[in-house]
Each structure stands twice: as C-alpha cells, then as structure tokens.
N, C-alpha and C positions, 0 to 999 in steps of 0.2 A: 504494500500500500504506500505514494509517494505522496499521500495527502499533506499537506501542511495542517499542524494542529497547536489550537490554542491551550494552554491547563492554566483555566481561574483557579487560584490557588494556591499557594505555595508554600504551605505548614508541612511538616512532616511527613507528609503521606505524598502531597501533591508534589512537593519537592525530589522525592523519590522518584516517585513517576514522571517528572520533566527528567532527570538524570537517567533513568533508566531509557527512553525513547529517544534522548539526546545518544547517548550511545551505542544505540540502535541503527541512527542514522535518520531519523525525523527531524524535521524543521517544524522549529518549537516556536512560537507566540508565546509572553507570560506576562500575567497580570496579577497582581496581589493587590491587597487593601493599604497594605504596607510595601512601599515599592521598593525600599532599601531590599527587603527580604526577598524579591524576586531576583533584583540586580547581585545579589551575592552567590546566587548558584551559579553564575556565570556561564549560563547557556540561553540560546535562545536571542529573542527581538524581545522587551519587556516596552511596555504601554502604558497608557497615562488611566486607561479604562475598562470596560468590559468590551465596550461596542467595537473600538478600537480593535482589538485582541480579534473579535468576531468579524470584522470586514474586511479581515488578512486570510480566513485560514477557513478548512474544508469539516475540520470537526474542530467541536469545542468538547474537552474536559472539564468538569468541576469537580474541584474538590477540595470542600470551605468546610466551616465549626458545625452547622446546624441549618435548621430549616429558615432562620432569620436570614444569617447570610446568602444563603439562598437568594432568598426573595430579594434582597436589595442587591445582588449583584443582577439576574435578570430583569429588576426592574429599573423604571426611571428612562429621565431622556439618553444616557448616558452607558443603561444594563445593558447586558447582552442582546437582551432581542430587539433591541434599538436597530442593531446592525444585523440582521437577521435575512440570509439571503441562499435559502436551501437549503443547509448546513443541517449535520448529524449532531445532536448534542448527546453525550458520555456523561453523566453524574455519577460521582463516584464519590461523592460524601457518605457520611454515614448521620443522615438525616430521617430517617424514617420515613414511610411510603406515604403519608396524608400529605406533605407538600408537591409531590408528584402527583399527586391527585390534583392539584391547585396551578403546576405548572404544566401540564401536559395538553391541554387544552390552550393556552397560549402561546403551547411551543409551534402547533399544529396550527394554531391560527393563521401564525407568520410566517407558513411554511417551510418548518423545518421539522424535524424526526428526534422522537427521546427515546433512550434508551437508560436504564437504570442498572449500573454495573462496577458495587462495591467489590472492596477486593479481602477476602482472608486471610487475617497473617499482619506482621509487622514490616515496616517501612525497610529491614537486609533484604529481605527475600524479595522485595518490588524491583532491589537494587541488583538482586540476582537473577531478575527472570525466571523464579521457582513460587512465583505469586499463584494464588487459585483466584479467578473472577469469577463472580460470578453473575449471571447477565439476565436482567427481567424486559422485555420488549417483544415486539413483535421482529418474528424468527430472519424476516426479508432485512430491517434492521438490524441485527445484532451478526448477521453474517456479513453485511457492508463495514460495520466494522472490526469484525475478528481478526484480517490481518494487521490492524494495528496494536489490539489488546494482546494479540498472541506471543507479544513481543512481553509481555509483563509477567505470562506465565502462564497457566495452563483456564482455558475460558468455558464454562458451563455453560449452557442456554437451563434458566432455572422455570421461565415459564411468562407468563405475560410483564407487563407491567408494573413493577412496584413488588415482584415476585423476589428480586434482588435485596432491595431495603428490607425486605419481609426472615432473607433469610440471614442476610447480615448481624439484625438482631438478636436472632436465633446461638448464630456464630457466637456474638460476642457476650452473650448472656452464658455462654458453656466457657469461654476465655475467664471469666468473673470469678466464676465459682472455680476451674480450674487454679487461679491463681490463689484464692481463699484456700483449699485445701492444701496446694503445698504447701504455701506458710505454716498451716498448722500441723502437719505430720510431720514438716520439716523442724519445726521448734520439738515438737510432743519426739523426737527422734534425739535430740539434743540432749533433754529433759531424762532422758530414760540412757542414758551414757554413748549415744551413739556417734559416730565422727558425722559429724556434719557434711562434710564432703560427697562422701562414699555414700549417707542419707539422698543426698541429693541428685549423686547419680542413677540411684536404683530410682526413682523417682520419674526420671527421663529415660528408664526405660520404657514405662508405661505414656511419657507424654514427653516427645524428643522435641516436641517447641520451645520447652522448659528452659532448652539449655540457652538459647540467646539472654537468658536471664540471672545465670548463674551467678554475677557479681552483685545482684539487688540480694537474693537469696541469702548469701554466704558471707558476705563482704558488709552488707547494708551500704553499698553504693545503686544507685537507686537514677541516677544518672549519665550520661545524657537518657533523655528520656523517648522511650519509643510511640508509650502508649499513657497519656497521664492520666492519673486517676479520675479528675473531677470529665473527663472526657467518656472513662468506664460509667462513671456515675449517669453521667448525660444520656448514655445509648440504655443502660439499663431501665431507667426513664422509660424511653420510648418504647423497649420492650415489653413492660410491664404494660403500658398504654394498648398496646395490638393486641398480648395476649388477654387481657383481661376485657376487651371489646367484643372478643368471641368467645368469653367465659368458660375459658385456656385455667385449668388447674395447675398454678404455678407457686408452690410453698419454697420450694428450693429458691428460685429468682427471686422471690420476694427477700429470703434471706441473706442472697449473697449481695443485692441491692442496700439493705441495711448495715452491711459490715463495712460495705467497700465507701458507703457514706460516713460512717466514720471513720475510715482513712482517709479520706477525700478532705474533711473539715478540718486536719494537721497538716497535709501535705498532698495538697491539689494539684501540683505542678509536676509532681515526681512520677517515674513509673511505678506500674501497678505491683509491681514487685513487693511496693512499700507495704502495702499489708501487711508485711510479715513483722511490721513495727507494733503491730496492736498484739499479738501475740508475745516481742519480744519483752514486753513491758512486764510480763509476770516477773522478771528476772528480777526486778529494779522495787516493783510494786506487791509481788505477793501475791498467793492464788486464796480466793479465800474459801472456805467450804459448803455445798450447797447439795441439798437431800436429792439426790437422782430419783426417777420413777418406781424403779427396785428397793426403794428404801435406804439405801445404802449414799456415805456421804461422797461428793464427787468433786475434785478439784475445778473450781471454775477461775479461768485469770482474770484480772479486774480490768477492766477495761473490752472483753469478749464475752459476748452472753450469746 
C-alpha cells in the first residue's frame, strides 16, 4: 500500500505507530494537540491541525486519550473532517464504541469510510510489528486497508463496526486483572520465603507478556511508562459501561476496577505494574487480621481489601 497517511496523535501508542510505519516505508503526516510532541519523533511532515494532516494524505489514523478528544479533533472548522475528501479513516484509540456510534455517520456524511481498529498489547510490540489489530468495519473497508495495518502486526476482521472498541475492552479489562494478580502472588511468593525472581519467572510462564514488565514487578521501577494507570482506570470505565448495558455478569471487572483505582489515586502516571505498591505496603504497614468465611482468621494487608 503506497498510500500516504496521516496519525492524529502522538502519545504512546500513536507515536509507536508513526515509528513503526515510518520504518516500514510510509509517508507519515503528524499532528498532535501538542506539537513539540509530534516534532520530536522526528518522522514525518507535522501540521498546525487536523484538517491540515487530512488534505495531505489517503488515510487518516487516530489515536488520542478518549472519546472527548475524539470529538474535538474531528470537529470544528479546523477537525478533520473539515478537510475530508474520500479518505479511509483508522481509529485506533481506545475510546469505546458509543463515540463511533456518534462519529460514523459524519464520517459517511462527508464521504469518507471508518473503520474501528484498536490494537492488543503494549507500545515494543507496535514497535516490533508482533502487534494483534484488531478490526470492526465493514469487510470491503478493513481489506482497503490491511496492507497498511499489516505492517503493525498481525490484523483480525472482529466483525462490524464498533466490534473493535467492543473487544478492546474486553482485552484490557483481562490486562487489569492480569496485572492485579501478579502483584499479588508475586508479593504472597515473597511473603512465604520465595526469591522473587524465579517467583516471577514461573509466573511468565503462564503469561509471557508479563515479562516487558519485569522491572515494575521486581525492581519497583515503574517507569518509562507503557501503559498508565489512570489510563487502565479510564478503559475499565468504559468497560464496565458496555458490559453492564447488556446486563454482562461482571464481579471480577468490577473488582479489578476498584483496586487498580486505588493505585491510580497514588500514582496515575506510572505503569500499571504499580499495583504491586498496594500490596507492597503490608511490609511497611502491617496485615491486620480478618475472620475469613471458614471461620478461621485471615491475613488481610491494609490498604487491599
């Protein structure tokens, strides 16, 4: 595909994604909210706007905080569909599927095509081309542009529209609670004389994504950050909103949502690794004792309920 393509966006994920398709061999358009922060990947033609971006290029990417962002980079005189002239538009935030409901009809308006196509996984793997997409659109779309996503890693067709955001959620509502349970079997392994290390590796046998994490775990470096908490917090949010719309029996989500919010309220910025600070704190604070169901008393740590 020799399309030229624009990526609104340029946080973490999005920044990935221009460097990975830059070394692909694509000609990149880029536009951020923050323009320094486009202009420092040093790839690409960076722009003063959206529309801008969109009356260079053959597809447009996005991939911004939320469904606000969203809205305000396609709207206005100045959004993207300002300059709107046939173009494929790629969303690849992780904004949940009701804003796609609210842009799809506009996009179609102004004759262009959406396709909704989050991707799985952390901003190495986008950088490695071992990315999983996944793609909700209509199928004549999402194969117009599969020779570009294919560059990103391996691309699903998950099913109509908004099928993407749907299972993105999905995704990262299992990443949540993944991350919850290491922390904790990783400490409760500590707790109980075990090396921490060696805890950790058997740990990634069962879940080998673990291991790009292995310095937050082990180390409590928790930085640079791939995936920050208040950002886990945000998509769990939305997940909770979809599942509990179609009256989705979801006690696990609900729970890994309340812990990862209290790691979120100390260290918003950090990766999600950081949970395993709510746990660490028994060390410092003390467990205090609490009657299990069995009757029997059960060590609970302060600050983990």
């Amino acid at each position: 595909m020799n399309a030229r393509v624009a990526v609104l966006g340029t946080g973490r994920m999005g920044s990935a994604i221009a460097r990975r398709l830059e070394a692909t061999g694509v000609e990149l358009v880029l536009w951020n909210r923050t323009r320094s922060r486009a202009e420092a990947l040093g790839v690409g033609t960076v722009v003063g706007t959206p529309a801008d971006a969109v009356a260079m290029v053959d597809v447009v990417i996005t991939s911004l905080t939320g469904s606000d962002a969203l809205r305000a980079t396609f709207g206005g005189s100045t959004g993207a569909l300002a300059a709107v002239r046939h173009q494929i538009f790629v969303e690849m935030s992780t904004a949940g599927p009701d804003v796609l409901d609210e842009l799809a009809p506009l996009v179609a308006k102004a004759g262009a095509s959406l396709v909704d196509a989050p991707v799985v996984g952390a901003p190495p793997f986008v950088l490695e081309g071992t990315e999983l997409v996944i793609a909700g659109g209509e199928r004549a779309d999402v194969d117009r542009v599969r020779p570009l996503l294919d560059r990103l890693g391996e691309l699903w067709h998950v099913g109509p529209l908004g099928s993407g955001a749907r299972l993105k959620l999905v995704a990262n509502s299992m990443l949540g609670a993944l991350a919850l349970i290491a922390a904790e079997l990783e400490t409760a392994g500590k707790d109980a004389g075990l090396d921490p290390a060696v805890t950790f590796d058997v740990l990634t046998r069962f879940v080998p994504s673990l291991a790009i994490r292995r310095a937050g775990y082990l180390e409590d470096r928790h930085q640079p950050t791939m995936f920050a908490l208040r950002d886990l917090r945000k998509d769990l949010d939305l997940a909770l909103s979809v599942f509990r719309r179609v009256d989705a029996h979801v006690p696990m989500t609900a729970f890994v949502r309340e812990r990862v919010d209290e790691a979120a309220a100390s260290d918003p910025d950090l990766d999600i690794s950081a949970v395993i600070r709510r746990y660490a704190q028994r060390h410092s604070a003390g467990a205090r004792p609490e009657r299990g169901r069995g009757g029997t008393l059960e060590a609970r740590p302060v600050g983990v309920r």
